[in-house]
N, C-alpha and C positions, 0 to 999 in steps of 0.2 A: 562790422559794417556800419556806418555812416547813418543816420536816420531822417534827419531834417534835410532839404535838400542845399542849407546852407554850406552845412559840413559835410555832405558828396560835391561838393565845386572845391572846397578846400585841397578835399583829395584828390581833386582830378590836379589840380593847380601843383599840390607838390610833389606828385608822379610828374607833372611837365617841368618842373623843377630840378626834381632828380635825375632827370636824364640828361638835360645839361650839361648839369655840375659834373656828373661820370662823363659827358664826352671830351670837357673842356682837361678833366685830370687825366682821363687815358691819353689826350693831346698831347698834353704836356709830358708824362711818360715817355709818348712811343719819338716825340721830339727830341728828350736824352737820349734813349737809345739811339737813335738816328745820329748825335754826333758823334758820342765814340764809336761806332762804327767808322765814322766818314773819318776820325783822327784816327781809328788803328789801320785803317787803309791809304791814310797820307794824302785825305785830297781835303786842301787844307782852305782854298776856296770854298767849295762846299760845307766844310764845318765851320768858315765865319758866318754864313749865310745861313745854316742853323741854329747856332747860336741866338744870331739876332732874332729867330722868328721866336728861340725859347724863351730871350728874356723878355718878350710883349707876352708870351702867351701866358706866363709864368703872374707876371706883373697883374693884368688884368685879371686871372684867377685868383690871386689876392685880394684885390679889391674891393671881387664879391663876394670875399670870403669862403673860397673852395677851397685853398691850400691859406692855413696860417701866415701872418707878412712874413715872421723869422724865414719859416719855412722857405717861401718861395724865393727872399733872399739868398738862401743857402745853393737853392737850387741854380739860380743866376752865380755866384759866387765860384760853384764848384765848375760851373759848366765854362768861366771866364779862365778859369785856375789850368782845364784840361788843354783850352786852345793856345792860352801860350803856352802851356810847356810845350807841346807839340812844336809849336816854330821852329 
């Protein structure tokens, strides 16, 4: 525990931190899933329109360094890779 009440505002600060960071990366997660489901069900509208929301969300979670740049690269990359081949 925290003693000075400098370092209990730190912690409060990176508990408000951390949950963020976990909302922004299950985002981005349950955003993957959400295409290929929408590509193995062939609605192919819907999965450009996924897509696009994955590579902002993707992007700006790099930024703030929640996912690695490679990383979140890869993630935009695989997810451009699934909807053309899907066409």
């Amino acid at each position: 525990m925290p003693n000075t009440s400098s370092a209990k505002k730190e912690l409060r600060k990176a508990n408000k931190r951390k949950e963020v960071n976990y909302r922004l990366k299950t985002h981005v997660k349950s955003l993957a899933k959400q295409l290929s489901v929408a590509i193995k069900e062939e609605k192919m509208g819907e999965a450009s329109d996924i897509n696009k929301k994955l590579q902002q969300a993707a992007s700006k979670s790099s930024k703030s360094n929640i996912f690695h740049k490679n990383k979140a690269k890869r993630i935009i990359s695989k997810a451009a890779k699934a909807v053309i081949k899907s066409k």
